[in-house]
Backbone as a ProteinNet text record, in pm:
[ID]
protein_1_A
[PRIMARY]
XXXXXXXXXXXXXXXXXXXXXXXXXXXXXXXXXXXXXXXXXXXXXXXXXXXXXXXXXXXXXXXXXXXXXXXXXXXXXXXXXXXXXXXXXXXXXXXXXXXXXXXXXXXXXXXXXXXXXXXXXXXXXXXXXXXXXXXXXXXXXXXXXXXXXXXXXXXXXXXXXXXXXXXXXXXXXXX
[TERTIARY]
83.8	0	88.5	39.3	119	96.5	183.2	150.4	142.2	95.5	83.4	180.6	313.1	404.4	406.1	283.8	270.7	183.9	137.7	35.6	-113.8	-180	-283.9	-398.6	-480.3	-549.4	-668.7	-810.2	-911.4	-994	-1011.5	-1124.9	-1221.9	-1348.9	-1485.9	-1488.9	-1517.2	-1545.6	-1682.9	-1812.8	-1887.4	-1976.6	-2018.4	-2086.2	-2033.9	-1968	-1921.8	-1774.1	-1726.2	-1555.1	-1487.1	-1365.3	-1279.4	-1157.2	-1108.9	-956.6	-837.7	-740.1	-605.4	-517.9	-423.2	-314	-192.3	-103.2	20.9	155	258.4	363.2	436.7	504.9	671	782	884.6	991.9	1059	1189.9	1292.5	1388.9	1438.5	1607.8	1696.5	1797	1888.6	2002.7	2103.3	2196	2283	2301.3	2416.8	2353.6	2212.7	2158.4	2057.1	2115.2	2048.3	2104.1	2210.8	2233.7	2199.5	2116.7	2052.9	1883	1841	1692.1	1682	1542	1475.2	1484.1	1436.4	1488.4	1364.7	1233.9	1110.5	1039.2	1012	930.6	819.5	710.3	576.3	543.3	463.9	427.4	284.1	183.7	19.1	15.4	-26.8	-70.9	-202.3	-147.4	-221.7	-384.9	-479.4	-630.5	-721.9	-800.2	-913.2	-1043.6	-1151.9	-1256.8	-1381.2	-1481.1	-1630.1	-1741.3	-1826.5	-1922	-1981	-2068.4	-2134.8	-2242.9	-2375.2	-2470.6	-2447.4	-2404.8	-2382.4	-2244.9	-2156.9	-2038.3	-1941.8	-1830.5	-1648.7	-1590.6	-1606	-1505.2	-1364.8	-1268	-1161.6	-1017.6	-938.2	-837.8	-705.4	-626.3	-483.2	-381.8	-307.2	-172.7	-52	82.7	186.3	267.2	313.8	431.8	505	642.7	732.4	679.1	621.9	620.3	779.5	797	959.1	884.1	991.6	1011.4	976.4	1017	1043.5	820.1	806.7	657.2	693.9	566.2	549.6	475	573.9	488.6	377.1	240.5	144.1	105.3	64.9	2.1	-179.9	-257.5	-390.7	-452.2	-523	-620.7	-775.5	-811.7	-992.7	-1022.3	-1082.9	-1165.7	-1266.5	-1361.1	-1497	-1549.2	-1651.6	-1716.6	-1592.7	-1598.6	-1551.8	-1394.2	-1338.2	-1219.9	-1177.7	-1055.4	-979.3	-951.5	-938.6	-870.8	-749.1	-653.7	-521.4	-442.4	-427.3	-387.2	-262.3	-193.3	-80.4	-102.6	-51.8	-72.1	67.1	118.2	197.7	160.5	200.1	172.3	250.9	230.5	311.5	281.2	344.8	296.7	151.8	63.3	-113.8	-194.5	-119.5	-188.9	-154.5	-255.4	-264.6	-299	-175.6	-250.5	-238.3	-349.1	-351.4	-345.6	-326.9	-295.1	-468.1	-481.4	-578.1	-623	-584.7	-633.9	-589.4	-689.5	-642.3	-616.7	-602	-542.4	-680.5	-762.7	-870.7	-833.6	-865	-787	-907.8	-932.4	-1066.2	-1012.7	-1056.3	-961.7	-1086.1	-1042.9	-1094.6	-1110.5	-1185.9	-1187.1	-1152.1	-1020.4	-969.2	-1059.3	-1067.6	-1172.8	-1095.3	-1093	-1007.7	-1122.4	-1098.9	-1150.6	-1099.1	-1006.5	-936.7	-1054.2	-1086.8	-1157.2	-1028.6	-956.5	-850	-906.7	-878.8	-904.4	-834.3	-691.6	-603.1	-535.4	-482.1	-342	-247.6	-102.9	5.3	68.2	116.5	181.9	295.9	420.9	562.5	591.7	656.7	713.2	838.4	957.9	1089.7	1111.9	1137	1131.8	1272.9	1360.1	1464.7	1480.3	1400.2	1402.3	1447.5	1406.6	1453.5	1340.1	1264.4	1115.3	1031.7	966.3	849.1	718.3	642.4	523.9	421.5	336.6	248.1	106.5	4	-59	-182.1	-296.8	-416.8	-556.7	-586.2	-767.2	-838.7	-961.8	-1026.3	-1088.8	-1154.6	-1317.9	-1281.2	-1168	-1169.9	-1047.5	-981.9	-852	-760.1	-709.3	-617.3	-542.5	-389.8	-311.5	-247.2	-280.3	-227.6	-27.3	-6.5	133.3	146.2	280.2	332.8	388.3	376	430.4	562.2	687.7	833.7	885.1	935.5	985.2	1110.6	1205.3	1339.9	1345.8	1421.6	1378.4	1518.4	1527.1	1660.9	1707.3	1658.5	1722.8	1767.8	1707.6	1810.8	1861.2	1884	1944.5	1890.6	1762.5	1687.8	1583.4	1561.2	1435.6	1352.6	1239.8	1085.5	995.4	877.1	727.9	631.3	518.7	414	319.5	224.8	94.4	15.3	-105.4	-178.6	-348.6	-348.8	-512	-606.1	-720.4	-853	-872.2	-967.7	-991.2	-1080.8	-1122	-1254	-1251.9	-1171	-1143.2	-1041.8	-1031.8	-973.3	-907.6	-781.8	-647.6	-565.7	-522.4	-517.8	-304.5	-244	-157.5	-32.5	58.8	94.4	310.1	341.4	493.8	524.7	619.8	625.6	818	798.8	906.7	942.9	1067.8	1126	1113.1	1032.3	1029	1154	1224.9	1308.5	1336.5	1429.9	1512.6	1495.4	1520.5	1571.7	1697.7	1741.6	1927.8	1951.7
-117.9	0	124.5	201.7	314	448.8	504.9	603	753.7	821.9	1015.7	1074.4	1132.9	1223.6	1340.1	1418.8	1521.1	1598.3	1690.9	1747	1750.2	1849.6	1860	1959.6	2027.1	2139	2128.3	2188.9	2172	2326.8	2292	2471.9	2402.1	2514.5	2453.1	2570	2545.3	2560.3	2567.3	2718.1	2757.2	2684.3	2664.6	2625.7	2703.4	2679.8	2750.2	2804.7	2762.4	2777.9	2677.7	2656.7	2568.5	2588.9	2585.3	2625.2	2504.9	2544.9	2444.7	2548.4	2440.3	2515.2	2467.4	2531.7	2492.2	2556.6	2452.1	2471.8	2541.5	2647.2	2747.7	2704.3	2659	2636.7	2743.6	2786.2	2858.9	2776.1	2758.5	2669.3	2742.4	2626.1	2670.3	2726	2794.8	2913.9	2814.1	2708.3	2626.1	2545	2576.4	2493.6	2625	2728.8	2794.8	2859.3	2829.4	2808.1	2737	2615.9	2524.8	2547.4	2585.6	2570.2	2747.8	2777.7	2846.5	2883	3063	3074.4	3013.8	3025.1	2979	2856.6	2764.9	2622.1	2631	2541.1	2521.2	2363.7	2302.9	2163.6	2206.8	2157.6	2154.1	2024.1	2074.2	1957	1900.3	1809.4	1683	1681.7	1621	1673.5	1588	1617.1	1504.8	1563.4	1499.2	1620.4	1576.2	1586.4	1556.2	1708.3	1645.3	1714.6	1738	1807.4	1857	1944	1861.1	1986.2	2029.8	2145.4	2246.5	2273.2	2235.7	2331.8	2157	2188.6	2120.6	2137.5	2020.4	2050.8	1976.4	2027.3	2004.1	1948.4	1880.9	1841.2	1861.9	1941.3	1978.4	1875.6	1845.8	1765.9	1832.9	1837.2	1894.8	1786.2	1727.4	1578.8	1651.7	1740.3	1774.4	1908.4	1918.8	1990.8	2077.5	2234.3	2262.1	2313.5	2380.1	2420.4	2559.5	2632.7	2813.9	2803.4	2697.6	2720.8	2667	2641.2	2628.9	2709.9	2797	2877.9	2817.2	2866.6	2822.3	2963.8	2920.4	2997.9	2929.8	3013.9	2923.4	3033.6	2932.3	3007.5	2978.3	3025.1	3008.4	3037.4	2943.1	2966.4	2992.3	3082.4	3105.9	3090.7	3177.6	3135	3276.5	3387.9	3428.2	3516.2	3490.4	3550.7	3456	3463.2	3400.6	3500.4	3403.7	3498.3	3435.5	3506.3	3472.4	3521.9	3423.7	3439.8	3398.5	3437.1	3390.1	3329.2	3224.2	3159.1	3136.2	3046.2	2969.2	2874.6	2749.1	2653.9	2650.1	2683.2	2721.9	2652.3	2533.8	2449.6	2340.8	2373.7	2341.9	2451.7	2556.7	2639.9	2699.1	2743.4	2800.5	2941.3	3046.9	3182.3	3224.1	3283.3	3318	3483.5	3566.5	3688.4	3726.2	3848.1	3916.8	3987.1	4042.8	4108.4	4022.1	3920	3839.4	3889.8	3889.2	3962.6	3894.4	3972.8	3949.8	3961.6	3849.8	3888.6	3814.9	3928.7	3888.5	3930.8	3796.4	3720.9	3765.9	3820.2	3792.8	3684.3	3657.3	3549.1	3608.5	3534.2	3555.3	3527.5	3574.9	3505.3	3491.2	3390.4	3414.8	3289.4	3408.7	3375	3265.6	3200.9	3129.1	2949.7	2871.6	2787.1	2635.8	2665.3	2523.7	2491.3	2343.2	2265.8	2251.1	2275.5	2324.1	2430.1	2531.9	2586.3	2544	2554.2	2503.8	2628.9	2615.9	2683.2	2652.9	2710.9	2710.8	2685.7	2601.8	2616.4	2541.7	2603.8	2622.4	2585.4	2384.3	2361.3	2398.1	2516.6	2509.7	2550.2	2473.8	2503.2	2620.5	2707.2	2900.3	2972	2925	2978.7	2857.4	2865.7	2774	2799.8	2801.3	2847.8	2742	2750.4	2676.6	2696	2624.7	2667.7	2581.6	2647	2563.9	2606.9	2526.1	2479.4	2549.3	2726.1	2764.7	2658.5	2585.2	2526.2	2419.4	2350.5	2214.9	2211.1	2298.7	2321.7	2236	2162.5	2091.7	2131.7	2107.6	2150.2	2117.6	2188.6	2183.7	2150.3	2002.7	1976.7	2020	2055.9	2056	1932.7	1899.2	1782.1	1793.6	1737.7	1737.3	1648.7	1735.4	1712	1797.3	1708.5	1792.6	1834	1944.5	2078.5	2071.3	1964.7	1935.7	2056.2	2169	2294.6	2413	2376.4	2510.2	2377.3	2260.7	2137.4	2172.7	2174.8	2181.9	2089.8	2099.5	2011.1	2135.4	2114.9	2210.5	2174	2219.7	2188.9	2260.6	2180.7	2233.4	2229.1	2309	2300.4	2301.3	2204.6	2193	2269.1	2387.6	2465.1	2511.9	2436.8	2473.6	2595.6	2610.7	2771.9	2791.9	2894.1	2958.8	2941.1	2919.8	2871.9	2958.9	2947.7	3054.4	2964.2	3044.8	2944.2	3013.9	3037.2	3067.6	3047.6	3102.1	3102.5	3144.1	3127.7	3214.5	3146	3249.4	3215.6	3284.5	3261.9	3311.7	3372.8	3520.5	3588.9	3677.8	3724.5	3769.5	3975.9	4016.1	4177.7	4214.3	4335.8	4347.2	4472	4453.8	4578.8	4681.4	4795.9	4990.3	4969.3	5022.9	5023.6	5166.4
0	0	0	-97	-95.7	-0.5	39.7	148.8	102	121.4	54.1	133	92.1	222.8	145	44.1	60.8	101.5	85.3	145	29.7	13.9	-1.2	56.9	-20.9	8.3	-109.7	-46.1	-166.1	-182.2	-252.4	-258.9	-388.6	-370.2	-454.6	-532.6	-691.3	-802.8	-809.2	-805	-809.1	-965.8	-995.5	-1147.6	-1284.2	-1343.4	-1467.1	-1453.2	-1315.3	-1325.1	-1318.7	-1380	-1346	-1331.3	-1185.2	-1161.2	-1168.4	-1195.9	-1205.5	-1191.6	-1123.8	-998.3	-1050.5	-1083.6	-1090.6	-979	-958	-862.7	-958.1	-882.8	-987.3	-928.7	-979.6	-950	-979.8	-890.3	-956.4	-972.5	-1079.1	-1127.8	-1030.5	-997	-937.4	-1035.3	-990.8	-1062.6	-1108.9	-1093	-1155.4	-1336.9	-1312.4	-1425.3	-1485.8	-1454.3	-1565.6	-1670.1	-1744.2	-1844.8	-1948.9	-1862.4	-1967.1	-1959.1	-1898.9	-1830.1	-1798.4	-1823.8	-1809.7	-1604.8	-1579.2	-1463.7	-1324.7	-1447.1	-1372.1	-1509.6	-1375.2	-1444.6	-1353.6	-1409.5	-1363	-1402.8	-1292.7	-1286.7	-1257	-1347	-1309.8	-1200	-1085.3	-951.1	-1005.3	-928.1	-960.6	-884.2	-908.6	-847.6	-905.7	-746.6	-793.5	-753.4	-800.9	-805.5	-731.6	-700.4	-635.8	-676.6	-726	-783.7	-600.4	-591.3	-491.6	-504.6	-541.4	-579.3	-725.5	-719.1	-892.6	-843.5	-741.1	-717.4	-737.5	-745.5	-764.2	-658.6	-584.1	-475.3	-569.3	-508.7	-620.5	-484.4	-493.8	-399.8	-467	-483.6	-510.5	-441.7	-517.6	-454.5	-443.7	-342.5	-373	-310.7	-412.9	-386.5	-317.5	-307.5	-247.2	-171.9	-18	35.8	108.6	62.7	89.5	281	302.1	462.3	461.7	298.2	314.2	209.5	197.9	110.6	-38.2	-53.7	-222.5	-317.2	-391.9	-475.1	-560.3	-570.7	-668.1	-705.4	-873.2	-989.7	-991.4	-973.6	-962	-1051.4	-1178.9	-1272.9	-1255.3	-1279.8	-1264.7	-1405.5	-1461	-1630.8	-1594.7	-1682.4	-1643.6	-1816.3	-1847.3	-1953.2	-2039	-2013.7	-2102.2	-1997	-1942	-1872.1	-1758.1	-1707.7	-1632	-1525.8	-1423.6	-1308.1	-1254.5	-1221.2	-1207.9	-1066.4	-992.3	-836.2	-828.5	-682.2	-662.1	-502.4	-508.8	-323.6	-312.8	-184.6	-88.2	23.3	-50	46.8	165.9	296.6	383.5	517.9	492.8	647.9	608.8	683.6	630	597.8	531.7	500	391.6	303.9	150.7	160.4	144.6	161.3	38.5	-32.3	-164.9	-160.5	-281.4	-266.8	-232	-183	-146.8	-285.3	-349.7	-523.4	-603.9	-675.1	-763.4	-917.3	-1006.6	-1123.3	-1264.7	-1287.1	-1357.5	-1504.6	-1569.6	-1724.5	-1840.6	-1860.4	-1976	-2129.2	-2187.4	-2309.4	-2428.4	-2541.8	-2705.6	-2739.6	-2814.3	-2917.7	-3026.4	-3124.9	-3259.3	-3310.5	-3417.4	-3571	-3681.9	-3769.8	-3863.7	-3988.7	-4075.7	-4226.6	-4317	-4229.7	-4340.5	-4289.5	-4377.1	-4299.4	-4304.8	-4215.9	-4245.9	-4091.6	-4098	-3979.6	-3868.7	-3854.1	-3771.8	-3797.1	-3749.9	-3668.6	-3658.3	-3721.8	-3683.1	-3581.2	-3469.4	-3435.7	-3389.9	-3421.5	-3429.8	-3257.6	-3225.3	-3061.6	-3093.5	-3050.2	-2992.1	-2903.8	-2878.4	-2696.8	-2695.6	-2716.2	-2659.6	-2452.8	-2426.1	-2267.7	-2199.5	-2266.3	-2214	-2205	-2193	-2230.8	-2204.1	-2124.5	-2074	-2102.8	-2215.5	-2235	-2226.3	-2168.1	-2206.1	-2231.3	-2313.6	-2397.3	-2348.5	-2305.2	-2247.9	-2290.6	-2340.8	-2366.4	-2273.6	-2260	-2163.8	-2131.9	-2240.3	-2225.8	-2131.1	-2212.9	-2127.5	-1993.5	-1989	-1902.3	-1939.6	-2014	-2100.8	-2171.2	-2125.9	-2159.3	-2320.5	-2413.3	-2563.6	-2572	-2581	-2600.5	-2718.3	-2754.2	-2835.6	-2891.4	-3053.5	-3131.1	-3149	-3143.3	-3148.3	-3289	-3369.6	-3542.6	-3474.7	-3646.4	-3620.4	-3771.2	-3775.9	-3924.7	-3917.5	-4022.5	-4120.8	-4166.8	-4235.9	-4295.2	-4166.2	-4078.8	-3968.4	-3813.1	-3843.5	-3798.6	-3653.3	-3611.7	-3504.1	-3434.3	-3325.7	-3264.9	-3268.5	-3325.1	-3307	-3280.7	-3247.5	-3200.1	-3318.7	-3262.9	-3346.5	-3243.7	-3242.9	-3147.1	-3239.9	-3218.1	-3320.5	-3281.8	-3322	-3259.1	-3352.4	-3291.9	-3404	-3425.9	-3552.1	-3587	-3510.2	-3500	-3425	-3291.4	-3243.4	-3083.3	-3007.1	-2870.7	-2821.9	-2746.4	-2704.4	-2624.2	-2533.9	-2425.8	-2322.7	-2320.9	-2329.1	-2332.8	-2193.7	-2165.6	-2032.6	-2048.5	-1957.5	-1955	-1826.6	-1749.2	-1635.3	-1655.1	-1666.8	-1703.4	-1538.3	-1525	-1435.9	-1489.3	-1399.6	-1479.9	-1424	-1565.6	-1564.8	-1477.8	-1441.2	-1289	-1405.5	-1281.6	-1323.5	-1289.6	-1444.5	-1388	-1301.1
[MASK]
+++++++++++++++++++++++++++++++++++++++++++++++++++++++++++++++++++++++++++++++++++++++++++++++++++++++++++++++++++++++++++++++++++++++++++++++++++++++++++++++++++++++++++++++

């Protein structure tokens, strides 16, 4: 039988939202030359309907001592909301003003059945690319492009659909 030695925390999803939480890593200074300075892991979760509401259960395999940074999005029908917490002990304190970000829908005239979009896993840039409707994360496909002797991606996204995109960058200092 297997045992849980991490922690865990739940919060409920009102009817028409759906949140997913991801952990931020910062790379350590010896490996960032190769790797990007911030990474993100979507936690793991399990769900129970309740009524019209989601109770939802977050996992964090490696609980640290100083906290665990989390990125937590909320999809709604037409905008996202975007928080920052810390898992800190048995407790999840999330920021007090969460960051409200209401998204367009592209339209585009052309009627092709996919989207190719170009992705560069050169691991310096962590983007990742997610489904509002369904919260599913859009991988990228991995080909290698014989004429500039590279590994590339393709993301493959329907027309008429909207896609939720994000990267977690370091703002830059005042010299």
């Amino acid at each position: 039988m297997e045992t849980w030695k991490g922690k865990h925390f739940s919060i409920t999803d009102p009817k028409g939202v759906n949140t997913v939480i991801y952990e931020m890593y910062v790379t350590k200074e010896e490996y960032l030359h190769k790797y990007p300075k911030y990474t993100m892991e979507r936690l793991k979760t399990t769900e129970q309907i309740v009524g019209e509401l989601s109770k939802k259960t977050f996992y964090v395999e490696d609980p640290q001592p100083n906290g665990n940074r989390l990125i937590i999005f909320s999809f709604a029908k037409d905008r996202i909301v975007i928080n920052n917490g810390l898992l800190l002990g048995n407790e999840v304190k999330v920021t007090k003003k969460p960051v409200p970000f209401k998204y367009s829908k592209l339209y585009s005239e052309e009627p092709t059945e996919l989207k190719e979009v170009q992705y560069t896993p050169n691991l310096k840039r962590a983007i990742t690319i997610i489904d509002p409707e369904t919260t599913e994360e859009i991988k990228p496909v991995l080909y290698f492009d014989e004429k500039t002797n590279e590994v590339k991606g393709k993301c493959k996204l329907k027309p008429y659909k909207s896609y939720f995109a994000f990267e977690i960058r370091e703002r830059k200092k005042d010299k």
